[in-house]
Each structure stands twice: as structure tokens, then as C-alpha cells.
C-alpha positions in Angstrom: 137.5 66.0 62.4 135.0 63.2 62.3 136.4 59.6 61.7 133.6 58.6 59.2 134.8 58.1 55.9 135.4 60.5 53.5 134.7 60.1 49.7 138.6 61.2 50.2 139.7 58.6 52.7 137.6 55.9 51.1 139.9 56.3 47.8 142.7 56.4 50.1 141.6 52.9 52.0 140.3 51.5 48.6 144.3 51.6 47.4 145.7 50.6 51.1 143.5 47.4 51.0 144.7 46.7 47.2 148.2 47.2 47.7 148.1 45.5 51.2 145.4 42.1 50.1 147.9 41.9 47.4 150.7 40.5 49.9 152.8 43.9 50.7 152.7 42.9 54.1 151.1 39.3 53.9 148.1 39.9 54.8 146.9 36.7 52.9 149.1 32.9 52.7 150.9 32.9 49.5 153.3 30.4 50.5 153.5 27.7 47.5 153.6 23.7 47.7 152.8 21.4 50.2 154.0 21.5 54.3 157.9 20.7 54.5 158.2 17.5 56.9 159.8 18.8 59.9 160.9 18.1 63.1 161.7 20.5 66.0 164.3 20.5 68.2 163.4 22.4 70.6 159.2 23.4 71.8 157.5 25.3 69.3 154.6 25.9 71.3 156.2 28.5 73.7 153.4 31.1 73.2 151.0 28.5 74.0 147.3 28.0 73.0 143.9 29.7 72.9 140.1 29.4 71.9 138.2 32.0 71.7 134.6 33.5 69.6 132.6 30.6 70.3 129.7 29.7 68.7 126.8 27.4 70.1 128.4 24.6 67.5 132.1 25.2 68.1 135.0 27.9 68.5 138.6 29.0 67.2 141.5 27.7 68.2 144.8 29.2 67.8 148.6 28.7 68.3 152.0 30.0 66.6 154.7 27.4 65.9 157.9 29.8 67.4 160.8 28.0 69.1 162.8 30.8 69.4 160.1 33.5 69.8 162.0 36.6 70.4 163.1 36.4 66.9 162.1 38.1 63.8 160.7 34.8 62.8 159.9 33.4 65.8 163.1 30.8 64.9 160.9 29.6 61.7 161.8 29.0 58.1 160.0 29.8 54.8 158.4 26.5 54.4 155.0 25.9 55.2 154.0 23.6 58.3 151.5 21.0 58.9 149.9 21.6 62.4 147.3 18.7 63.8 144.4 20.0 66.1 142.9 17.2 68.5 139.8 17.6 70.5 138.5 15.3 72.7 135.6 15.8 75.7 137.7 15.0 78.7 141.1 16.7 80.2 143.6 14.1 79.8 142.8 14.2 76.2 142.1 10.0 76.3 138.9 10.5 74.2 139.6 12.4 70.4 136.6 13.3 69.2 137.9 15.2 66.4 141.3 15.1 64.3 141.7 18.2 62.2 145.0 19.5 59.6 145.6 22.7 58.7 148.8 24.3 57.5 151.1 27.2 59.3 152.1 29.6 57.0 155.3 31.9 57.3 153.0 34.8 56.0 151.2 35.1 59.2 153.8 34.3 61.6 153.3 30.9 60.8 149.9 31.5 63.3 147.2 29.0 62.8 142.9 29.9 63.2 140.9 26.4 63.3 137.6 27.3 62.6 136.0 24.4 64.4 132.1 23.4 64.0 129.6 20.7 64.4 129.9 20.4 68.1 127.6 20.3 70.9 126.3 23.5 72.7 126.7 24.8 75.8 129.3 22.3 77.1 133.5 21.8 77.6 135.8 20.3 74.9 140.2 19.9 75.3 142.3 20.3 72.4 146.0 20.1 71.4 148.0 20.9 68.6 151.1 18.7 67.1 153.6 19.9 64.5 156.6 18.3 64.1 156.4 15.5 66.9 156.0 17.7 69.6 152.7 18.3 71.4 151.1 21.7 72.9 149.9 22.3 75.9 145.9 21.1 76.6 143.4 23.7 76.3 139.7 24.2 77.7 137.0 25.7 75.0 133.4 25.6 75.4 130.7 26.3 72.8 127.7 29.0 73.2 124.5 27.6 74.4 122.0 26.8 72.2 119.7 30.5 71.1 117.1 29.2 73.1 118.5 27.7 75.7 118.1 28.8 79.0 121.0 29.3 81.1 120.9 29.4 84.7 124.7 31.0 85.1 127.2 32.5 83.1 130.8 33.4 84.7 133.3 35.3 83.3 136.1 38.1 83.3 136.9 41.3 82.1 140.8 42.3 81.8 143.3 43.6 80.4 146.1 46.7 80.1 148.9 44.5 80.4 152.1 46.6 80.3 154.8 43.9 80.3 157.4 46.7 82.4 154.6 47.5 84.7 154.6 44.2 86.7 153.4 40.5 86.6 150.7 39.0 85.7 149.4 37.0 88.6 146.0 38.2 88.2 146.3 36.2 84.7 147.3 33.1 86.6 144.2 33.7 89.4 141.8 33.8 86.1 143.0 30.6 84.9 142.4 28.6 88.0 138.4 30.3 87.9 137.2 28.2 85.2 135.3 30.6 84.0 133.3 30.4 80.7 135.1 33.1 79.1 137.4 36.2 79.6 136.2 39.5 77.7 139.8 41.0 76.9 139.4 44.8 76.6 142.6 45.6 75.1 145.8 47.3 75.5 147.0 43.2 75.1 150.8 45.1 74.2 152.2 48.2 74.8 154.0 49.9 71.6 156.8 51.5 73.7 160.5 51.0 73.2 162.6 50.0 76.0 163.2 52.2 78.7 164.8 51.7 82.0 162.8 53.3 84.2 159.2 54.5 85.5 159.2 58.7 84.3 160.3 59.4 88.1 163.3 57.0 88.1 161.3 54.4 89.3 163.1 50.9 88.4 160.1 48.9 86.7 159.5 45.6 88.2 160.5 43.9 85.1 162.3 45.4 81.7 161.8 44.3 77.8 165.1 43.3 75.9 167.0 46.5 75.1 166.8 45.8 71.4 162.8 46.2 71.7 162.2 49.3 69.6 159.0 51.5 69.9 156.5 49.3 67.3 156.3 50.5 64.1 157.4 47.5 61.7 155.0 44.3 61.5 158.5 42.4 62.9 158.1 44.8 65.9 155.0 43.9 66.4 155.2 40.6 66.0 158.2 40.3 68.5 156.1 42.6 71.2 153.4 40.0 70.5 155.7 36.6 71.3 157.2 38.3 74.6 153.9 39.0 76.2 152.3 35.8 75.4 155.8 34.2 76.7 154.5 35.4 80.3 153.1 31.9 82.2 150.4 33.0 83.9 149.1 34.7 80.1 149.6 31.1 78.5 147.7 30.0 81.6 144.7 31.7 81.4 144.5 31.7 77.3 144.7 27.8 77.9 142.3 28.2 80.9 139.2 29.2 78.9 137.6 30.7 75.6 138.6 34.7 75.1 136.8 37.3 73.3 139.4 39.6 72.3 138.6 43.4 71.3 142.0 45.7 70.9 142.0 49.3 71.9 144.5 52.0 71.7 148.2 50.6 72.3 147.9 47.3 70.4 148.7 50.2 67.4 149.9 54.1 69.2 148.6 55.6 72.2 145.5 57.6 71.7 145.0 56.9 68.0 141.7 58.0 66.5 141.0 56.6 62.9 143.5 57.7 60.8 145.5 59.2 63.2 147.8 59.3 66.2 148.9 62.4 68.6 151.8 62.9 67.0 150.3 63.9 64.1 151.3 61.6 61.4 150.2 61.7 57.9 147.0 59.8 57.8 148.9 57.7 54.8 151.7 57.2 56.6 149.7 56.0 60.0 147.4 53.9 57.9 150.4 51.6 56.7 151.6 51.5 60.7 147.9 50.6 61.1 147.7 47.5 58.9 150.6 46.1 60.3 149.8 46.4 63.9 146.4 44.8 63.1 147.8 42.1 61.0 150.1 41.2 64.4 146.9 41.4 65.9 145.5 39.1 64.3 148.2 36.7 63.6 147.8 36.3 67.9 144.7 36.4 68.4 141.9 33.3 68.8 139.5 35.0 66.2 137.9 34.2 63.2 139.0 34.6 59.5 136.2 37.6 59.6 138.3 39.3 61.4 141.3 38.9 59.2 142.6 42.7 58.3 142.5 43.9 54.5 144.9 46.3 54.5 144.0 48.9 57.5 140.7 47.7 58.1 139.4 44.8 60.3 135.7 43.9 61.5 136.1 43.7 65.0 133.2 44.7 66.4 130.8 40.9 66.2 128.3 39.6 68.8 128.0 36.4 70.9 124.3 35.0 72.5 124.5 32.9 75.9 120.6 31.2 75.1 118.0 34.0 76.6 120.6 35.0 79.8 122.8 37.6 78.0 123.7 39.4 74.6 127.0 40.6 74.3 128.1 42.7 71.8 132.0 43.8 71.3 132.3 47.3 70.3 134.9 48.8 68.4 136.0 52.7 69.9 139.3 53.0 67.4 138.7 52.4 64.0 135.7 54.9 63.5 136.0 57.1 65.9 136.4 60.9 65.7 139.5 62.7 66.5 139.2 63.4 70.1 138.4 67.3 70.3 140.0 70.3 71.8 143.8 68.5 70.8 142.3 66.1 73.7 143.2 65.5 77.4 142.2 66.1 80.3 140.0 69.8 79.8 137.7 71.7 81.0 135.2 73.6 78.7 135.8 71.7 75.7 132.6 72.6 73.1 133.7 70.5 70.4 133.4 67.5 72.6 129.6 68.4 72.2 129.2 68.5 68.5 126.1 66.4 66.8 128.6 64.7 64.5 130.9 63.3 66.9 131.3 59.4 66.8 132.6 56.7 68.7 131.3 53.9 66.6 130.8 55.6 63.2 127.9 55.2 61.4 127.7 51.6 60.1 128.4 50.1 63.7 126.1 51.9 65.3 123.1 50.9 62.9 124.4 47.6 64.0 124.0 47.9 67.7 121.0 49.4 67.4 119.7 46.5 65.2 121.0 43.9 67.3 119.6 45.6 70.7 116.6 45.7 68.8 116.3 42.2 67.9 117.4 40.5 71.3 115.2 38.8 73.5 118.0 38.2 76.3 117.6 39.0 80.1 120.7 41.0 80.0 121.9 43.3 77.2 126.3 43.8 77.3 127.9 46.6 75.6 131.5 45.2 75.9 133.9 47.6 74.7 137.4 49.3 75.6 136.3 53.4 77.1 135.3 55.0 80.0 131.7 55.1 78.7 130.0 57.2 81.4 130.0 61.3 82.4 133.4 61.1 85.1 135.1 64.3 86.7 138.5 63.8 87.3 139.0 66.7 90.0 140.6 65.0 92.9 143.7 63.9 91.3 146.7 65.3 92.1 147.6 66.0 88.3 144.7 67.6 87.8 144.0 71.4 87.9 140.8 72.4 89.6 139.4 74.8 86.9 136.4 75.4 88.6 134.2 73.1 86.0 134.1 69.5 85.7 137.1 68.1 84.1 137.2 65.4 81.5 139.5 63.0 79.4 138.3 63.3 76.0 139.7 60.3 75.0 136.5 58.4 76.3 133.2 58.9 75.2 133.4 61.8 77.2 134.8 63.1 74.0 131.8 62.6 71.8 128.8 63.2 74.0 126.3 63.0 71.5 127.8 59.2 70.5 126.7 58.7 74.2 123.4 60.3 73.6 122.5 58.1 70.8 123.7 54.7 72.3 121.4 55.6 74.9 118.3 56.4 73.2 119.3 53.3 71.0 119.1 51.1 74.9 115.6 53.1 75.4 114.3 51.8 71.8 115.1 48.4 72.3 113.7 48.9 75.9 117.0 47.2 77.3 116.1 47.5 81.2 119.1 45.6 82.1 122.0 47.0 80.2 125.1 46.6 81.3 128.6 48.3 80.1 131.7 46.7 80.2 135.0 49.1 79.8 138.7 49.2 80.8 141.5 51.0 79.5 141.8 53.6 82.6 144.0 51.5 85.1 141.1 51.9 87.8 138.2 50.0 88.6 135.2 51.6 89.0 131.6 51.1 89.0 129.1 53.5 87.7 125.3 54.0 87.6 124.2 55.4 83.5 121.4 57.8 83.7 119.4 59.0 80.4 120.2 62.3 80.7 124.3 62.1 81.2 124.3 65.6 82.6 121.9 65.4 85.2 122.3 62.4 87.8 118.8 62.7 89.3 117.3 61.5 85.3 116.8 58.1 85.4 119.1 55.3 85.7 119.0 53.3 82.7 121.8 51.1 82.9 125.0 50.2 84.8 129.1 50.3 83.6 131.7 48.3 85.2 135.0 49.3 84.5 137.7 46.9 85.2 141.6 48.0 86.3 144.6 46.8 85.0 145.9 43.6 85.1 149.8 45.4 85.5 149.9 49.0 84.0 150.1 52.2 86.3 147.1 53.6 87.3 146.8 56.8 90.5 144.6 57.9 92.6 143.4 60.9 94.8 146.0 62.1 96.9 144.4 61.7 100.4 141.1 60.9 101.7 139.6 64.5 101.1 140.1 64.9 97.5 138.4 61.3 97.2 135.5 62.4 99.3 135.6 65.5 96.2 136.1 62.4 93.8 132.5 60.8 94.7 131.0 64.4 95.4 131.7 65.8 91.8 130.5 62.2 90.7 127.5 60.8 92.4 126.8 58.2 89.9 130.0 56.8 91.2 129.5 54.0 93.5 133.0 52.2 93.4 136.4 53.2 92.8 140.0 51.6 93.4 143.5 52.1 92.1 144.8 48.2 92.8 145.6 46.0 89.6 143.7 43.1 88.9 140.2 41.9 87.1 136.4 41.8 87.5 134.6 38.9 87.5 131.3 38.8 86.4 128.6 36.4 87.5 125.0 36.6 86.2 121.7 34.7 86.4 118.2 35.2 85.4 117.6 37.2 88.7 121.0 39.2 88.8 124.6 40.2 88.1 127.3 40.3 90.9 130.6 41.9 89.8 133.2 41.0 92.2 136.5 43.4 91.8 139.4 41.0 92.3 142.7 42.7 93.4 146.1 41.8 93.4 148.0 43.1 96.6 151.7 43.7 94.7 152.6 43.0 90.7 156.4 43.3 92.0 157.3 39.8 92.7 155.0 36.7 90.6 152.8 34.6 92.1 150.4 36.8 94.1 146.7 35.7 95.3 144.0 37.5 93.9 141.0 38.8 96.9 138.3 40.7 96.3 137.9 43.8 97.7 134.2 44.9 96.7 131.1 43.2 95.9 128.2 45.1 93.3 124.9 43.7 92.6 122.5 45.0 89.8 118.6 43.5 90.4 117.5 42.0 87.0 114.2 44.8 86.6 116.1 47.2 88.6 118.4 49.3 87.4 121.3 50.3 89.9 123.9 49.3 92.2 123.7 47.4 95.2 126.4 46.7 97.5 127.2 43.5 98.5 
């Protein structure tokens, strides 16, 4: 059943928006008076800083006040708290440019967004925050080039799938020291699971969760999932590091939720509520803007960013309008309903708005950034996977609504997008993929590229030997790159062409690992297609 709204699920979403704007779960500061003068006794910075959706005249910049972040509060009271942004144009913060106030609220984790504007474009600024007479940690942001400007670079990442169990995040810690202009963060930032012990085969995890960590359905589990991930050093790091542009995808909320619902069959009513709360956590720890603020179940993630005439980006949402994925998803084979006309990834109202913005940009490069497998992929090969004879595929991608894939495809035709580039995650595996027009016959022609980044710690798998890769590439010839290792992509494009380099880390078991990278693609700006490097 198709995720676009119903006249029934609109009424249902009009009440969910009015009960939840109205402060059932705080969605909006109602705290009364003015701040409380306080002073901490211990750091309340411990989930660090961020900046993030820049603009060519400033950025956000976010922190939450939480000395004791484990807690339901986060070790906060009621009151509301001043918090004191600096910004200055060199490191050592010796030159404040700017002195901004704003008040943390205990509404929204007592999170703070600084909407900050009037600033030069394309170039670095440093900010701290102070609350309470202690200082933050010093952060790097840097504003969007001007429209027309015409940058000669632009560096950046693409991560994420972060599973705290799975292992540690050295990969974060090799992003920070890149100094990169930005990091496109996927999603899977958390993982809603309850504590276990153990991998499913008894395999001790490198790392465990507090046994008092419950599978996320409350806004305080969320919250709490939230303050132990961004407790993680080398996550602090590479959030200070650089700008992010944050997108969410399946397990910030359930795994393999579709709209209003979730495998396990919820009430649509019932998930809705679990929805606005994991969204509001979102949120509340997240750099984003106060657009993206949820009412109720509903957020506006999907937004774009210009770098001058080099590249248009424009973060997709795959979740919150999508169809159901078909055939009680999976991996299947034979699976009609995946074909149907009225499938959607996007729903209706994001896709005009793709197709509008393609339409409208000017820029060298044209950047789908979103959270799916985007591409036609086989998954014969893998051990797990039963050989049926046909072409095999996990419906939770857009392989589950082929004719979403169709029409973001003509849409990259229209705007006669010759270098379109897709940017995905969420499979624990890097690959790198050639698009063709017709996604069911490889020899049509190439009309774009997708390069989709592994995880920076969750699980991934591969083909069981060397054979059943050689069948992996066979049943897939618009596959040019694959890898199970954890790690990131990083992404650098000029006028003339983009080079993603797949950066690996060796082991996620022990902290403090050097990133390397293991392959080298090239796509030829007027050429579309791979190159090896």
C-alpha cells in the first residue's frame, strides 16, 4: 500500500500534529521566565559541538548542555539555560567576530540550533559555546560559496551506519583530521535495539550498551541512545571537525519502517506516536535548521545546498513517503508488486521538487544524496541467499519501487543532468555502480553513476569465496566496485572530474585504527562512467 497520503491518513496526521505542536511530547519550548543563573560542576558539553546546513552567508550550530548524559535528563533541571555562541575567523578563537545568546530549553533536551547569518561565503569560521562558566570544545564551520561562484574543489564524505555494539569509530576520527568541507551523513546515526550480549552467533561484540538500554520506543529512549553515541570521541571529533548535512534513514526510528509503518506490523496510530518521538530526538541532536523541526510525525528533511556552479546537492528523504516495501519485503525473487506504476520512494510532493530543482540548476555536477541502494543489484552470491534461478533483490531499496527509479531518471534526462551522481549507504558495503536509462538492460545508456558508501561500524558480509564474487559481478555488470571493510568515501570533485576514494578501516575491534584506501573511481565531467584509478 502506497505511502502517499490518504484523505484517511491526512485526518489522522492533521490530529497527530495538533495534539503533538500542542506540547504532548515538547515538540515546541514552553518553558516560562527568564534562564536560571547557573553554574556547572562538572562539563556540560560532553556530547560536544556541531555545524551543519550551511548557507553561502552562515550555518547552524548546535550543542546539548548534559553533564551526566546517560540520564533521562542528561543530569539537567527544569529551568531554562542561557548558552553564549562565539565565532571568531581563526582556531585559537583570539579574534570574536560575533557574540550570540540563545536559551536551552528542557523541552528539547535542553539542545540548542543557532541559526547564524550575515557571514562571508565560501570561507572557515570557529565557534564555541559557554553556559555556566564552562567552555565547549572549538568547532570548524564554513559557509556555501557564493551561487555564482566558481569553485575550483569541493571535498567531502559520505558515512554513516554507526551501530555503537558493532565496533569503534576510528573511521570518524580519520574524517576529522581530513578537513573536509563537509560530511553527508546518510543515516542509521543510532540503532534502536535493546542491549544484547552478543552478535546472533555468539559472537561477543566489540563493545556493549548499558544493560538498562531498552529497545527505543519512548522519546527518553531515544534521547539516551542519542547522548551515548555522540559520547564516542572520535564522533565529537569529526562533528567538531567540519559542517554535516544530516539525512536519517531507517533505524534512527525501527528497522525497515515505510511511512506509517514498521515490520512488525503496528497500528499506523500507534507507530505514528513512536514516529514523532524518534524524530523529535532527532532533531533535538542534530545541527539543522528550525525547518526541519518535527510537528508531530512529520519533518521536512529532504532541503538542498548549492557549492557556486561546481555541484547541486539535494538530500532526499526515502522514509517518510515511501510505499510499503512489496511482497511482505526481503530479499525475493519474482516480486510483481515491486513493479507497480504507483510505487514511491519520494511521494509525490518531493519528487515535483527534485524535478524542479534538477531543472533549475546550472551546476557542473547534479547530487542525489540520499540513504538506498538506488541502482538494479542481484544479490546471488551471498551465502544467505538462495539461488532461485532469477535475479534476487532487497526490496527495501529502490529496488522495491522500480517505477520511483523510472521516473527519477527520466526526471535527470529532462533536466539533461549529464553528470549525475548518486550518493547512498545504508547496506554495510561499499560499492560503486554505473546507472543506465533503462535499469533492466545494462547495455542502454549510462546516464549517471552511484556510490555507495559502507559502514562506518555495523556488520556487513560478503560472497563466500572468490567464485560466487566472480557470479556477484557477472549477475551485475554495472558493478564496478565492491567491498565488505567498514569505513567511508571521500569524495573530491572539480570542474573536470570526481574521484571517490573508498577509505577502509583494517579492524573496528580495538580504537584508534588508520584509515587507507583501498580503491580509487573516477567519473569524467561529460562522460558518464567509471574509471579506475
Amino acid at each position: 500500500m502506497a505511502s502517499s497520503p490518504t484523505s484517511h491518513r491526512l485526518d489522522r496526521r492533521t490530529l497527530m500534529r495538533g495534539a503533538l505542536g500542542a506540547g504532548l511530547f515538547g515538540i515546541v519550548p514552553v518553558s516560562a521566565g527568564a534562564a536560571a543563573p547557573v553554574s556547572f560542576s562538572s562539563d556540560p558539553f560532553t556530547l560536544g559541538v556541531a555545524s551543519g546546513d550551511p548557507a553561502p552567508d552562515g550555518f547552524v550550530l548546535w550543542t546539548r548542555l548534559a553533564p551526566e548524559p546517560l540520564k533521562a535528563r542528561g543530569g539537567m533541571g527544569a529551568q531554562p539555560i542561557e548558552v553564549t555562541v562565539e565565532i571568531a575567523d581563526d582556531p585559537a578563537m583570539t579574534r570574536i567576530l560575533r557574540s550570540e545568546r540563545t536559551i536551552a530549553h528542557l523541552e528539547l533536551a535542553h539542545s540548542v540550533h543557532v541559526e547564524i547569518e550575515g557571514l562571508e561565503p565560501g570561507r572557515d569560521y570557529f565557534y564555541r559555546f559557554r553556559a555556566g562558566g564552562a567552555d565547549s570544545p572549538i568547532g570548524r564551520a564554513r559557509t556555501l560559496p557564493a551561487p555564482d561562484a566558481k569553485p575550483q574543489q569541493l571535498r567531502f564524505a559520505a558515512a554513516g551506519c554507526q551501530r555503537w555494539e558493532g565496533g569503534y569509530y576510528s573511521a570518524w576520527r580519520a574524517i576529522a583530521e581530513e578537513q573536509l568541507d563537509f560530511v553527508f551523513h546518510y543515516g542509521d546515526y543510532i540503532y534502536e535495539y535493546g542491549f544484547v550480549a552478543a552478535d546472533k552467533d555468539g559472537t561477543a561484540w566489540p563493545r556493549t550498551m548499558p544493560k538498562d538500554f531498552p529497545t527505543c520506543y519512548t522519546l527518553t529512549d531515544y534521547r539516551r541512545r542519542y547522548a551515548l553515541y555522540k559520547s564516542d570521541p572520535d564522533l565529537k571529533a569529526a562533528h567538531a571537525a567540519c559542517p554535516f548535512l544530516p539525512s536519517f534513514d531507517d533505524h534512527e526510528i525501527a528497522n525497515n519502517w515505510a511511512g506509517d509503518s514498521d515490520p512488525k506490523h503496528t497500528p499506523p496510530d500507534a507507530f505514528l506516536f513512536r514516529r514523532a518521538m524518534a524524530l523529535q530526538a532527532w532533531y533535538e541532536h542534530m545541527p539543522v535548521r528550525r525547518a526541519q523541526r518535527p510537528r508531530g510525525p512529520d519533518v521536512t528533511a529532504y532541503r538542498g545546498f548549492r557549492f557556486g556552479t561546481l555541484a547541486d546537492l539535494a538530500v532526499l528523504d526515502t522514509r517518510q513517503y515511501r510505499s510499503r516495501q512489496p511482497c511482505g519485503d526481503g530479499f525475493l525473487a519474482g516480486c510483481a508488486e515491486a513493479d507497480a506504476a504507483d510505487r514511491t520512494m519520494l511521494g509525490a510532493a518531493q519528487e515535483q521538487w527534485l524535478a524542479a530543482r534538477l531543472k533549475q540548476s546550472d551546476a557542473t555536477w547534479r547530487v542525489l544524496a540520499q540513504q538506498v541502494l538506488f541502482a538494479p543489484f542481484d544479490w546471488r552470491g551471498f551465502p544467505w541467499v538462495e539461488d532461485a534461478g532469477a535475479p534476487v533483490f532487497d526490496v527495501d531499496t529502490w529496488n522495491g519501487a522500480t517505477a520511483a527509479r523510472d521516473r527519477v531518471i527520466a526526471m535527470l534526462d529532462d533536466a539533461k543532468a549529464i553528470n549525475a551522481v548518486v550518493l547512498s549507504g545504508d547496506l554495510h558495503r561499499a560499492l560503486a555502480l554505473e546507472l543506465h536509462r533503462d535499469g533492466r538492460n545494462p547495455e542502454s545508456p549510462c546516464v549517471g553513476v552511484e556510490f555507495l558508501a559502507t559502514s562506518i561500524s555495523s556488520v556487513g558480509g560478503a560472497p563466500a569465496n572468490d567464485a560466487a564474487l566472480a557470479e556477484l559481478y557477472r549477475n551485475n555488470p554495472h558493478l564496478k566496485f565492491f567491498s565488505d571493510q567498514r569505513g567511508y568515501t571521500r569524495h573530491t570533485v572539480t570542474p573536470q572530474h570526481w574521484q571517490a576514494d573508498y577509505r577502509a578501516i583494517d579492524s573496528i575491534a580495538a580504537p584508534g585504527q588508520p584509515a587507507h584506501t583501498i580503491r580509487s573511481l573516477a567519473i569524467e565531467a561529460g562522460r558518464p562512467g567509471l574509471i579506475t584509478r
